[in-house]
mmCIF entry with sequence, helices, sheets and N, C-alpha, C, O atoms, coordinates in Angstrom:
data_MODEL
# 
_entry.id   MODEL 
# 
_entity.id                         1 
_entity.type                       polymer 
_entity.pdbx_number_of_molecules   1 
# 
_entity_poly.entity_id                      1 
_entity_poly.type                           'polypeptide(L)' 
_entity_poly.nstd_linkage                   no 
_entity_poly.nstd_monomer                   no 
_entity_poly.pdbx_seq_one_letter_code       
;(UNK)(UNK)(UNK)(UNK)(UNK)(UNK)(UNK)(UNK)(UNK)(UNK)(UNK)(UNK)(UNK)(UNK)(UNK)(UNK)
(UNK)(UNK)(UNK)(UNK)(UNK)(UNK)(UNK)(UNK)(UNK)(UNK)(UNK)(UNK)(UNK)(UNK)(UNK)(UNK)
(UNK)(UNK)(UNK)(UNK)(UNK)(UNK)(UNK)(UNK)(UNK)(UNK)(UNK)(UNK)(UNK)(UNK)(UNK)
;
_entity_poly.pdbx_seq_one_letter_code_can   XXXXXXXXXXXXXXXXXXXXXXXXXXXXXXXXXXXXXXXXXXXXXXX 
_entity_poly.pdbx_strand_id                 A 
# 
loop_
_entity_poly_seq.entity_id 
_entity_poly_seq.num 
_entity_poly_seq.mon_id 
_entity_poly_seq.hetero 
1 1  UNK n 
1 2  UNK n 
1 3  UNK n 
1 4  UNK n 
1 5  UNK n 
1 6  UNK n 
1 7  UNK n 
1 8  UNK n 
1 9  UNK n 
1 10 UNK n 
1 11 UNK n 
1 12 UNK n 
1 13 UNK n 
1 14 UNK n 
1 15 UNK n 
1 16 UNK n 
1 17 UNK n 
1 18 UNK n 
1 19 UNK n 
1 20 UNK n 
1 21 UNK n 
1 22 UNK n 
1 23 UNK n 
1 24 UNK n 
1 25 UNK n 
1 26 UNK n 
1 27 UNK n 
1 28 UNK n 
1 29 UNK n 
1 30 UNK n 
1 31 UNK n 
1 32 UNK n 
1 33 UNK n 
1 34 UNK n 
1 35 UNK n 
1 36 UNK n 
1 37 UNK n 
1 38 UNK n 
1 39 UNK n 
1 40 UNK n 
1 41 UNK n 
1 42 UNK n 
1 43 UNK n 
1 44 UNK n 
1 45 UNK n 
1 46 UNK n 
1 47 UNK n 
# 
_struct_asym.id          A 
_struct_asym.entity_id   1 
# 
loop_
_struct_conf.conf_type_id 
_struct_conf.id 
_struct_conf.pdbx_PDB_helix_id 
_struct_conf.beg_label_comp_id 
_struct_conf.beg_label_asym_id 
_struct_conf.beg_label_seq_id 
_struct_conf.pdbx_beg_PDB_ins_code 
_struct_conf.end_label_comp_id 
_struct_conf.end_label_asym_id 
_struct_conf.end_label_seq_id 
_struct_conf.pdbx_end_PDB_ins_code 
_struct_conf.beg_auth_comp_id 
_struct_conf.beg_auth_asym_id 
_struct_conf.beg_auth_seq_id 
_struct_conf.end_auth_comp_id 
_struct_conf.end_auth_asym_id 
_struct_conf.end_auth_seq_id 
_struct_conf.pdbx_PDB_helix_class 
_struct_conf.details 
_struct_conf.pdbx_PDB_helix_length 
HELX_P HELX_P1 AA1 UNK A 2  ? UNK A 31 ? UNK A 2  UNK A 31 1 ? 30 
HELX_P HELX_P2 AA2 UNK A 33 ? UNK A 46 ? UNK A 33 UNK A 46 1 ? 14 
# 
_struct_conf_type.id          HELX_P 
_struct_conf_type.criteria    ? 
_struct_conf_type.reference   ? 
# 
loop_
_atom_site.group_PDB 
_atom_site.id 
_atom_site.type_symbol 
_atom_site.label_atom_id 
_atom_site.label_alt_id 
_atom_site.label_comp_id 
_atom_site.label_asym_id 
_atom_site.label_entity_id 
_atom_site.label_seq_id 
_atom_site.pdbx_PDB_ins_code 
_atom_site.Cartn_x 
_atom_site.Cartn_y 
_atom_site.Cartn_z 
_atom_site.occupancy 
_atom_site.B_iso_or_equiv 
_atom_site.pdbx_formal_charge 
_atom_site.auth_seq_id 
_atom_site.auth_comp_id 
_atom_site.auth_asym_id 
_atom_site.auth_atom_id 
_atom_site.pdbx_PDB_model_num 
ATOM 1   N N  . UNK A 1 1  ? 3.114  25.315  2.925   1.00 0.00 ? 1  UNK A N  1 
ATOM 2   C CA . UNK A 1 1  ? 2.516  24.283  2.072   1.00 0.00 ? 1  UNK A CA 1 
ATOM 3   C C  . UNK A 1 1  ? 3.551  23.754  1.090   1.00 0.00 ? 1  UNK A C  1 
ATOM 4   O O  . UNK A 1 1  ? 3.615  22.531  0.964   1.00 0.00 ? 1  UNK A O  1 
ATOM 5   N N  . UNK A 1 2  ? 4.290  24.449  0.448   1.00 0.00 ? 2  UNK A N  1 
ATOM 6   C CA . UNK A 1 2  ? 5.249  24.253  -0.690  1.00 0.00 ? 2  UNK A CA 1 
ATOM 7   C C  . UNK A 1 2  ? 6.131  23.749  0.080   1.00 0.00 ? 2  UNK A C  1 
ATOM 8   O O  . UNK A 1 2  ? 6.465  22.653  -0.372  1.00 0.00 ? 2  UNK A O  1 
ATOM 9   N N  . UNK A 1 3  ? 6.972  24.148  1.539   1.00 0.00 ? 3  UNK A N  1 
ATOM 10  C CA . UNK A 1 3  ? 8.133  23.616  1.656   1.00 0.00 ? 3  UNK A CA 1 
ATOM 11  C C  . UNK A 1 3  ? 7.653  22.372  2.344   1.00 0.00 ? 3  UNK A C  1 
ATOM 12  O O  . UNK A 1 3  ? 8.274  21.375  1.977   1.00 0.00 ? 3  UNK A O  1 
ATOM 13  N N  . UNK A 1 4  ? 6.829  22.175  3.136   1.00 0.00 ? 4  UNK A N  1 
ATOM 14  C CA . UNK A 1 4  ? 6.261  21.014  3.636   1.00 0.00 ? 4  UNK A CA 1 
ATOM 15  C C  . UNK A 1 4  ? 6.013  19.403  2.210   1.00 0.00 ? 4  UNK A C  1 
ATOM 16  O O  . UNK A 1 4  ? 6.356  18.233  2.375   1.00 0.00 ? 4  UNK A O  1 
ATOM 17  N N  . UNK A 1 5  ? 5.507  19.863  1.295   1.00 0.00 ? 5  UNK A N  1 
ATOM 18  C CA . UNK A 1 5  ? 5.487  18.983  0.068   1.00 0.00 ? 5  UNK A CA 1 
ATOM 19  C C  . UNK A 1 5  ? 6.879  18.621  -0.331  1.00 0.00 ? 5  UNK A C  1 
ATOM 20  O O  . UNK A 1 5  ? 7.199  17.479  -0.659  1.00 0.00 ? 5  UNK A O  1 
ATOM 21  N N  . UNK A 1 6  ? 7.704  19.654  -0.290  1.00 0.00 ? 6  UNK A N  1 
ATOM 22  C CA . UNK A 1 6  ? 9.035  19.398  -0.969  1.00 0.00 ? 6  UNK A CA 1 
ATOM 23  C C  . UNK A 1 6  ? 9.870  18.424  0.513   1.00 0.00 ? 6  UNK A C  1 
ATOM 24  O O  . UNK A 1 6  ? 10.759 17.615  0.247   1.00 0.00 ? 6  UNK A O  1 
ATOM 25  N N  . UNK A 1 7  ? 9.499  18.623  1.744   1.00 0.00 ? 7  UNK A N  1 
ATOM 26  C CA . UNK A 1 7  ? 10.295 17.325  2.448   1.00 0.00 ? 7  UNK A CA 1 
ATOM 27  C C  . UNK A 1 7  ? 9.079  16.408  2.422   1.00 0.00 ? 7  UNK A C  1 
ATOM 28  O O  . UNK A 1 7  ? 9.094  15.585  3.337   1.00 0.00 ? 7  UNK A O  1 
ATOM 29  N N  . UNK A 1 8  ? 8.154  16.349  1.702   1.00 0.00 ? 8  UNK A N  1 
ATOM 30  C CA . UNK A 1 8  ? 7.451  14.786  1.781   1.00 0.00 ? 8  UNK A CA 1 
ATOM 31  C C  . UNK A 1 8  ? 8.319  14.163  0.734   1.00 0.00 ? 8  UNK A C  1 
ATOM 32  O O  . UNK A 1 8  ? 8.811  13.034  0.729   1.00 0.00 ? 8  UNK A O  1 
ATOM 33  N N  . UNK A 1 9  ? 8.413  15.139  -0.166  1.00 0.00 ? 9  UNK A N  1 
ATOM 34  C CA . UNK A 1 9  ? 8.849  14.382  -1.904  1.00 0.00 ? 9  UNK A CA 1 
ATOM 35  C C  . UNK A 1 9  ? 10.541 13.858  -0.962  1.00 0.00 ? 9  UNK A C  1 
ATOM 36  O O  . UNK A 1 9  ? 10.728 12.673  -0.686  1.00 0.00 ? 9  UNK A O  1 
ATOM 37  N N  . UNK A 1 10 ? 11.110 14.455  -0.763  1.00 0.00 ? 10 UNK A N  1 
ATOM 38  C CA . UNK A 1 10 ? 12.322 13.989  -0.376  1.00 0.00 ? 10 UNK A CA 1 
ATOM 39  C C  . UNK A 1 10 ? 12.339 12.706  0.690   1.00 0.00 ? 10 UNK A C  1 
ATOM 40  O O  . UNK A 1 10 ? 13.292 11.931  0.765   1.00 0.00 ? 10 UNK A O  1 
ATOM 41  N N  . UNK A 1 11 ? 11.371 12.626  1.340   1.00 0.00 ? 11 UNK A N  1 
ATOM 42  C CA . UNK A 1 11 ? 11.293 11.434  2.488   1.00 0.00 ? 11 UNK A CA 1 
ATOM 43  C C  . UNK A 1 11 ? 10.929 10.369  1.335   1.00 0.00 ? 11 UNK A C  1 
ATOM 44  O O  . UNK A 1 11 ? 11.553 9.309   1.289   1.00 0.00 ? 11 UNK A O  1 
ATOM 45  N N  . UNK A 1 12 ? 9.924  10.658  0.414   1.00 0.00 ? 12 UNK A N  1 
ATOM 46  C CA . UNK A 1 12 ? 9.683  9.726   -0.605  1.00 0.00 ? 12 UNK A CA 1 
ATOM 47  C C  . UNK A 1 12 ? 10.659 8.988   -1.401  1.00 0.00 ? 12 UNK A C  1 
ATOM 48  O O  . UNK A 1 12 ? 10.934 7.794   -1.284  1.00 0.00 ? 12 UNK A O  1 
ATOM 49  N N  . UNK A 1 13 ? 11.180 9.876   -2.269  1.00 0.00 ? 13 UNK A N  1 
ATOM 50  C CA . UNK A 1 13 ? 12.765 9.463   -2.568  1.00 0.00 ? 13 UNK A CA 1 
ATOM 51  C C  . UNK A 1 13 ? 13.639 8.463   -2.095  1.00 0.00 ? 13 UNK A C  1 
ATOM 52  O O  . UNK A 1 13 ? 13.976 7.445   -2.700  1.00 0.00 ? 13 UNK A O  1 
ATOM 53  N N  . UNK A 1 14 ? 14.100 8.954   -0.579  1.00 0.00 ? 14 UNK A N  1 
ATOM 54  C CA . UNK A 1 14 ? 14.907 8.543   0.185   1.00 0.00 ? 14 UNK A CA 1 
ATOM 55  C C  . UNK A 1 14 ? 14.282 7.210   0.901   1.00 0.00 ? 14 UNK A C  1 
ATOM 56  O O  . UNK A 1 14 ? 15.131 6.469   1.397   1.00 0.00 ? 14 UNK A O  1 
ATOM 57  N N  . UNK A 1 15 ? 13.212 6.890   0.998   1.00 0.00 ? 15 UNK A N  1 
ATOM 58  C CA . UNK A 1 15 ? 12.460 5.286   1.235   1.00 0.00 ? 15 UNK A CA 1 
ATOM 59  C C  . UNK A 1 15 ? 12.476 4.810   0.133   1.00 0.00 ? 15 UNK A C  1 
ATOM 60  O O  . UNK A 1 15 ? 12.757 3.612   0.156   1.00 0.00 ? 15 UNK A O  1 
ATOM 61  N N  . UNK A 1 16 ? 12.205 5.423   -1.332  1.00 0.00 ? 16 UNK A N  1 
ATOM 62  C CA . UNK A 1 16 ? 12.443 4.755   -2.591  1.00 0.00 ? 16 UNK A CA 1 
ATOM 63  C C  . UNK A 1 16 ? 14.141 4.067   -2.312  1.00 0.00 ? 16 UNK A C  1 
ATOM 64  O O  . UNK A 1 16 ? 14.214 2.843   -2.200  1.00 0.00 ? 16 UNK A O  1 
ATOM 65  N N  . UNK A 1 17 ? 15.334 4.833   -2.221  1.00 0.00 ? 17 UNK A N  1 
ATOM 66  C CA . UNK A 1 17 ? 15.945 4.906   -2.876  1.00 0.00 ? 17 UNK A CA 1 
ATOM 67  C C  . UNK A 1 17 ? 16.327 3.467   -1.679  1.00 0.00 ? 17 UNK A C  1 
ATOM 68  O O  . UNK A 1 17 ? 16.419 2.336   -2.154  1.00 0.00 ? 17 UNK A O  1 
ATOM 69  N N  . UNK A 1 18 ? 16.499 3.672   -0.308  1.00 0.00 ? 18 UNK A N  1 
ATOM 70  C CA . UNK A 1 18 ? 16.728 2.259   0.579   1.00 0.00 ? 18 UNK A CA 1 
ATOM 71  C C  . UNK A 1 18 ? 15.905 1.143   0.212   1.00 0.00 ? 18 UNK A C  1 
ATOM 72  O O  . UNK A 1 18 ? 16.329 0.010   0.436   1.00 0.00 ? 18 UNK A O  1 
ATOM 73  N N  . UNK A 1 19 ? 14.570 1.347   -0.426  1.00 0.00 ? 19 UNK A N  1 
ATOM 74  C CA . UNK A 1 19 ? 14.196 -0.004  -0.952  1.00 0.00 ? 19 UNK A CA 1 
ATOM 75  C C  . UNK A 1 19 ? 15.176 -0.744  -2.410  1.00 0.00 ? 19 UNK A C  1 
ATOM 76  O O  . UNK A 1 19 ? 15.704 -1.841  -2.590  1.00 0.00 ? 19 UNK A O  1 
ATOM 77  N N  . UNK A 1 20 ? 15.102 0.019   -2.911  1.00 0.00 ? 20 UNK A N  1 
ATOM 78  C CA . UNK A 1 20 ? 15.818 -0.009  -4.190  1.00 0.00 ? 20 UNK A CA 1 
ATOM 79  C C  . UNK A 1 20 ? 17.498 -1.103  -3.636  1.00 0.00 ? 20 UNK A C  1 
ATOM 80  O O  . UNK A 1 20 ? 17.930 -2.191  -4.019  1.00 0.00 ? 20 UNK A O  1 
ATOM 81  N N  . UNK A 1 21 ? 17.902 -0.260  -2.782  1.00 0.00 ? 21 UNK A N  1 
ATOM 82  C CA . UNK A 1 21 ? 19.282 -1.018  -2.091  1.00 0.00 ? 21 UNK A CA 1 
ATOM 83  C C  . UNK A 1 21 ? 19.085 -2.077  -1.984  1.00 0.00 ? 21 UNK A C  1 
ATOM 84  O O  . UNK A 1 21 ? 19.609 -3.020  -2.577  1.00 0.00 ? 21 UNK A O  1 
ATOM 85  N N  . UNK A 1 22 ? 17.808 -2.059  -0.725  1.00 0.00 ? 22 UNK A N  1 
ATOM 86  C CA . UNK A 1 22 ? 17.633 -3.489  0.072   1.00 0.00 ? 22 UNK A CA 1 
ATOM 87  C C  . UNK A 1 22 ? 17.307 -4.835  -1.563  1.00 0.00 ? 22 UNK A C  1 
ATOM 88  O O  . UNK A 1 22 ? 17.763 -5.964  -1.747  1.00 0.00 ? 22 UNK A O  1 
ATOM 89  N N  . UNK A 1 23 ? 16.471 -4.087  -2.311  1.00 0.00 ? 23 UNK A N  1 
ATOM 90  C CA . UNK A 1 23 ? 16.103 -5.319  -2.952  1.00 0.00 ? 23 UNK A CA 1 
ATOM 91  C C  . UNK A 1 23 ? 17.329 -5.587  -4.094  1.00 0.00 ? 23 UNK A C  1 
ATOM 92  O O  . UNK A 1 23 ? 17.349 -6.694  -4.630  1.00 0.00 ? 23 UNK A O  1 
ATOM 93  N N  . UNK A 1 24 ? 18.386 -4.547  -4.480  1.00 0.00 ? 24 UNK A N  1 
ATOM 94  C CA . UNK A 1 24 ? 19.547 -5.258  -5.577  1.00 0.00 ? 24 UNK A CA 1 
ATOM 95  C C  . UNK A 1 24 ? 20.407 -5.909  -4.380  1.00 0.00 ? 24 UNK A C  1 
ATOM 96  O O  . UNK A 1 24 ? 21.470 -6.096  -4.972  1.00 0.00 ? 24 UNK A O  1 
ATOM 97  N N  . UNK A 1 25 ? 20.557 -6.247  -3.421  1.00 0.00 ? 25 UNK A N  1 
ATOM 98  C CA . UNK A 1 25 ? 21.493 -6.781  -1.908  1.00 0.00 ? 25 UNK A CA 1 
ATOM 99  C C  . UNK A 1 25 ? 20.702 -7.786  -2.352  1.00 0.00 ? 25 UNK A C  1 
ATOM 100 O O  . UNK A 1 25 ? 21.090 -8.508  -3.271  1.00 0.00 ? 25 UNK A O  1 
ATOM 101 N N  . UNK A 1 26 ? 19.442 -7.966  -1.730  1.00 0.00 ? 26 UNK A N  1 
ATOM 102 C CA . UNK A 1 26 ? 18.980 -9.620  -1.951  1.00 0.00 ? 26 UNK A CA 1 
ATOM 103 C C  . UNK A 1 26 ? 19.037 -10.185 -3.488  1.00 0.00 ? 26 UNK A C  1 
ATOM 104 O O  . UNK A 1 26 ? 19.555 -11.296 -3.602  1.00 0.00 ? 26 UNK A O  1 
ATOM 105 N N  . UNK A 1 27 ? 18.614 -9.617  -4.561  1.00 0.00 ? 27 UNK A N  1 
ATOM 106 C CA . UNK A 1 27 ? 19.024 -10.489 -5.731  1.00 0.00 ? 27 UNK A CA 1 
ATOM 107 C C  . UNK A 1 27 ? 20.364 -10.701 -5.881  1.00 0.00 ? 27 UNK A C  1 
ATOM 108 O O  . UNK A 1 27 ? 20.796 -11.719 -6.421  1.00 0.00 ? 27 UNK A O  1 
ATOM 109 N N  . UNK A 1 28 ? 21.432 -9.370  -5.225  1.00 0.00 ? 28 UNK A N  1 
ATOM 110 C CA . UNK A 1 28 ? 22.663 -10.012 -5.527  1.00 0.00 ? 28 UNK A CA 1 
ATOM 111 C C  . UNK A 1 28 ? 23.066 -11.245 -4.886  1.00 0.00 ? 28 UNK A C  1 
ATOM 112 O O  . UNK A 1 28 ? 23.900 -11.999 -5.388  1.00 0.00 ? 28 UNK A O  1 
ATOM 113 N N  . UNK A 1 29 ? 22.537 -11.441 -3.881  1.00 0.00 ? 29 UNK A N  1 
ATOM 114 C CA . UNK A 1 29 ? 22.853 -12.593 -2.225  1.00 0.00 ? 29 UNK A CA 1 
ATOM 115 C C  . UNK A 1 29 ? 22.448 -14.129 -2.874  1.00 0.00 ? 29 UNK A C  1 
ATOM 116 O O  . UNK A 1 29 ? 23.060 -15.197 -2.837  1.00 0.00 ? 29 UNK A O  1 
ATOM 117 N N  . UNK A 1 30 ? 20.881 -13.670 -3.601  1.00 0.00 ? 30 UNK A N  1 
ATOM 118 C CA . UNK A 1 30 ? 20.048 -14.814 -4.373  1.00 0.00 ? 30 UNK A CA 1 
ATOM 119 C C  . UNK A 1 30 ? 21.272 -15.431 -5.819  1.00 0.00 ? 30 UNK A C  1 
ATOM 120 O O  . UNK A 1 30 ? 21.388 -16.559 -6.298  1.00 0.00 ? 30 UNK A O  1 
ATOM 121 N N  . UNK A 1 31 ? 22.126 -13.918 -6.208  1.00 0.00 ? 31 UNK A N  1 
ATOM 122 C CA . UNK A 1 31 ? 22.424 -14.562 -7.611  1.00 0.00 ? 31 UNK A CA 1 
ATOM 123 C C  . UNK A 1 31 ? 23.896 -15.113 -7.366  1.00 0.00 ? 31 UNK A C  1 
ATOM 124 O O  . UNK A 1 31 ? 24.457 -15.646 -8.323  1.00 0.00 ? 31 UNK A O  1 
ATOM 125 N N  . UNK A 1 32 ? 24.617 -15.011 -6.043  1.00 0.00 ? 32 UNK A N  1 
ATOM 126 C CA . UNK A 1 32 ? 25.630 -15.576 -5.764  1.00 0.00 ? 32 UNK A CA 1 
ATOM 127 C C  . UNK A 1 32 ? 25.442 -16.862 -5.087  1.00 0.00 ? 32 UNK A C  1 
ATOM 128 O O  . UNK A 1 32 ? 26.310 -17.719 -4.921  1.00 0.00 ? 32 UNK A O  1 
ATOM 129 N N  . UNK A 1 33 ? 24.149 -16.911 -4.693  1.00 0.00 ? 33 UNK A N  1 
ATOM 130 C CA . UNK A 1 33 ? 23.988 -18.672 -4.499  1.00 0.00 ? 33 UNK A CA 1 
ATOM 131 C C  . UNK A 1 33 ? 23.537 -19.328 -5.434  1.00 0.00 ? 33 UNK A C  1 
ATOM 132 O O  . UNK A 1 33 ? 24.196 -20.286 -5.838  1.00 0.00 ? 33 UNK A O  1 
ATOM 133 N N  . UNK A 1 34 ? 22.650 -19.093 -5.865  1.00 0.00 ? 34 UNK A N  1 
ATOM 134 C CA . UNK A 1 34 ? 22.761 -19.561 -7.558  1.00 0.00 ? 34 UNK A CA 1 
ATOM 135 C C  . UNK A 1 34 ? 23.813 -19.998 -8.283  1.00 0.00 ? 34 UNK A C  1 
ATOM 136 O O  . UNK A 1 34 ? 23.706 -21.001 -8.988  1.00 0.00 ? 34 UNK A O  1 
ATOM 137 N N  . UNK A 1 35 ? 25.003 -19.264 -8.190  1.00 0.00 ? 35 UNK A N  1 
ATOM 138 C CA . UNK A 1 35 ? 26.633 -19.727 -8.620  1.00 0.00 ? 35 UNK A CA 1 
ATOM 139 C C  . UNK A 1 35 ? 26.824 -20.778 -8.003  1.00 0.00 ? 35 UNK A C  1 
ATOM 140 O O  . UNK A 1 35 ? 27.012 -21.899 -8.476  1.00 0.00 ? 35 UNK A O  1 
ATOM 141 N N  . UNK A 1 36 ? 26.776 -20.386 -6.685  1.00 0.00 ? 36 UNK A N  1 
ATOM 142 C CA . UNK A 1 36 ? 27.617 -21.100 -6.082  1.00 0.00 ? 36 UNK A CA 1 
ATOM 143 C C  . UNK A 1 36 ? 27.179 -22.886 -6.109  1.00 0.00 ? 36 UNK A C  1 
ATOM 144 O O  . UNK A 1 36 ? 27.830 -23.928 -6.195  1.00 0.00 ? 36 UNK A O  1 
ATOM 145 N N  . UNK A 1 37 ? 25.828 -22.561 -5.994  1.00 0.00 ? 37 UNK A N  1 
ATOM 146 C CA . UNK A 1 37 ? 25.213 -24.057 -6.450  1.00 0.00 ? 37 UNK A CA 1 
ATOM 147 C C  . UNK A 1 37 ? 25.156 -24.881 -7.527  1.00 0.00 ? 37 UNK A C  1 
ATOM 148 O O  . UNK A 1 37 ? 25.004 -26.102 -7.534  1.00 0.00 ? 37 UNK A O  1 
ATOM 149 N N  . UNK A 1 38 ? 25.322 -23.946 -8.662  1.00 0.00 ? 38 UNK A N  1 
ATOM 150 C CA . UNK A 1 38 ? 25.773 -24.359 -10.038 1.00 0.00 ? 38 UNK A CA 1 
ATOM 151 C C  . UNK A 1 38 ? 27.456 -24.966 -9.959  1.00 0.00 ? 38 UNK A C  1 
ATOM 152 O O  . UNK A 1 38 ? 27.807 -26.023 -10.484 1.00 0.00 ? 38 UNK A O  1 
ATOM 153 N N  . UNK A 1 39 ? 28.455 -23.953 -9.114  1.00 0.00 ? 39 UNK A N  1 
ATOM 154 C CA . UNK A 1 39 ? 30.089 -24.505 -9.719  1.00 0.00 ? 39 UNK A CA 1 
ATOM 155 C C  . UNK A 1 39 ? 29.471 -25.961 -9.071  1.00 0.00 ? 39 UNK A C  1 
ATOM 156 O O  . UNK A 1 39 ? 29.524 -26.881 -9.887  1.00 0.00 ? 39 UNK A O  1 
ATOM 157 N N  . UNK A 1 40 ? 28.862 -26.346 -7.673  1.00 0.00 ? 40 UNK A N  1 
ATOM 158 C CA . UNK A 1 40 ? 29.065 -27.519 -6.719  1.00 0.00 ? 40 UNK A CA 1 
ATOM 159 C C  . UNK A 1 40 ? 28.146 -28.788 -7.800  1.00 0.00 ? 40 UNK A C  1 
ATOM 160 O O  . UNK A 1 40 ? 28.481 -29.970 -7.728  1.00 0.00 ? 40 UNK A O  1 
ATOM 161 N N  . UNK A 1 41 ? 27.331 -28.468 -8.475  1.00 0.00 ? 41 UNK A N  1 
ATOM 162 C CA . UNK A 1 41 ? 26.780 -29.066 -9.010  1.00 0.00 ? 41 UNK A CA 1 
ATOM 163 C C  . UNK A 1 41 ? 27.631 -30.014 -10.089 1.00 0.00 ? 41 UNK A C  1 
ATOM 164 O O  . UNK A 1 41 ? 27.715 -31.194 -10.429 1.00 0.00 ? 41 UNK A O  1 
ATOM 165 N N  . UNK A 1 42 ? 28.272 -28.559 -10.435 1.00 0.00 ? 42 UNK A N  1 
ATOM 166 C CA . UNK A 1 42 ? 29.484 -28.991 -11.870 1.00 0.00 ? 42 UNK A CA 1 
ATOM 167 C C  . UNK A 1 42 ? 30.504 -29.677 -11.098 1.00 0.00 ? 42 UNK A C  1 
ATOM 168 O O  . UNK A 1 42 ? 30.506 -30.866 -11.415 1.00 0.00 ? 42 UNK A O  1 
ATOM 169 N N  . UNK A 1 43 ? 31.314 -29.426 -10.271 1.00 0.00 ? 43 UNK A N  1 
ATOM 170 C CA . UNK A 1 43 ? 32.268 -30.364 -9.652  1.00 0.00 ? 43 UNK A CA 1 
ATOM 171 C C  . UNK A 1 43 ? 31.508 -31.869 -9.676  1.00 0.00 ? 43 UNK A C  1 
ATOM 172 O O  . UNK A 1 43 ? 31.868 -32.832 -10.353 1.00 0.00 ? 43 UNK A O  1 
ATOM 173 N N  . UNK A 1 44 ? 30.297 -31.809 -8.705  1.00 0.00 ? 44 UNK A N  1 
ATOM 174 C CA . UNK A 1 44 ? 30.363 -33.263 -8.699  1.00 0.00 ? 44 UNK A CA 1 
ATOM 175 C C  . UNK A 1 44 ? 30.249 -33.800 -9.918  1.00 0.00 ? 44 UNK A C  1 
ATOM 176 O O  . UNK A 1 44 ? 31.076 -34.704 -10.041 1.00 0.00 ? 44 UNK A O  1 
ATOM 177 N N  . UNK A 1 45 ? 29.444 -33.611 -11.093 1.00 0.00 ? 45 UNK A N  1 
ATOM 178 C CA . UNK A 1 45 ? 29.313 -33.982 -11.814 1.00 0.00 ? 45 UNK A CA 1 
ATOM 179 C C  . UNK A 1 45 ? 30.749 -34.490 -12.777 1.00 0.00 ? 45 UNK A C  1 
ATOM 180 O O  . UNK A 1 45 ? 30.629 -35.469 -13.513 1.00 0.00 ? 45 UNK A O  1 
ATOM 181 N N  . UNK A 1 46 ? 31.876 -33.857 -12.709 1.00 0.00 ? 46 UNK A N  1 
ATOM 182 C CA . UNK A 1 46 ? 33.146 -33.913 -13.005 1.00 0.00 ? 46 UNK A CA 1 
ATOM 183 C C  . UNK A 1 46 ? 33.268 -35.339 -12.529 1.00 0.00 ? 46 UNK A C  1 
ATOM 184 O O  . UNK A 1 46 ? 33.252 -36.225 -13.384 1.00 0.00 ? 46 UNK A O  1 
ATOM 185 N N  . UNK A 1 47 ? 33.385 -35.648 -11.284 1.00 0.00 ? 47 UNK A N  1 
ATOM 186 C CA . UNK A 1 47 ? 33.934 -36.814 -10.803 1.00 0.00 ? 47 UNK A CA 1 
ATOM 187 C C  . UNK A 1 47 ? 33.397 -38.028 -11.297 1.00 0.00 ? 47 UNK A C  1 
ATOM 188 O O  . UNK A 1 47 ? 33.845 -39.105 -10.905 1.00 0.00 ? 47 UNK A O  1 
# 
């Protein structure tokens, strides 16, 4: 019973911890296009 709980808690964790990845990957992906659309914005606006 005890060691069975202690690999749920760990499977728990370890799906926590790949969500956690997956979702700072997409805000980082989201916050480098964000830049990137801002410098293109600022260039044209330069000209």
């Amino acid at each position: 019973m005890n060691v069975s709980y202690d690999i749920f808690v760990q499977q728990i964790q370890r799906l926590d911890y790949q969500i956690n990845y997956c979702t700072g990957l997409s805000i980082g992906a989201f916050v480098l296009s964000l830049i990137c659309v801002l410098i293109l914005l600022i260039r044209d606006n330069r000209r």
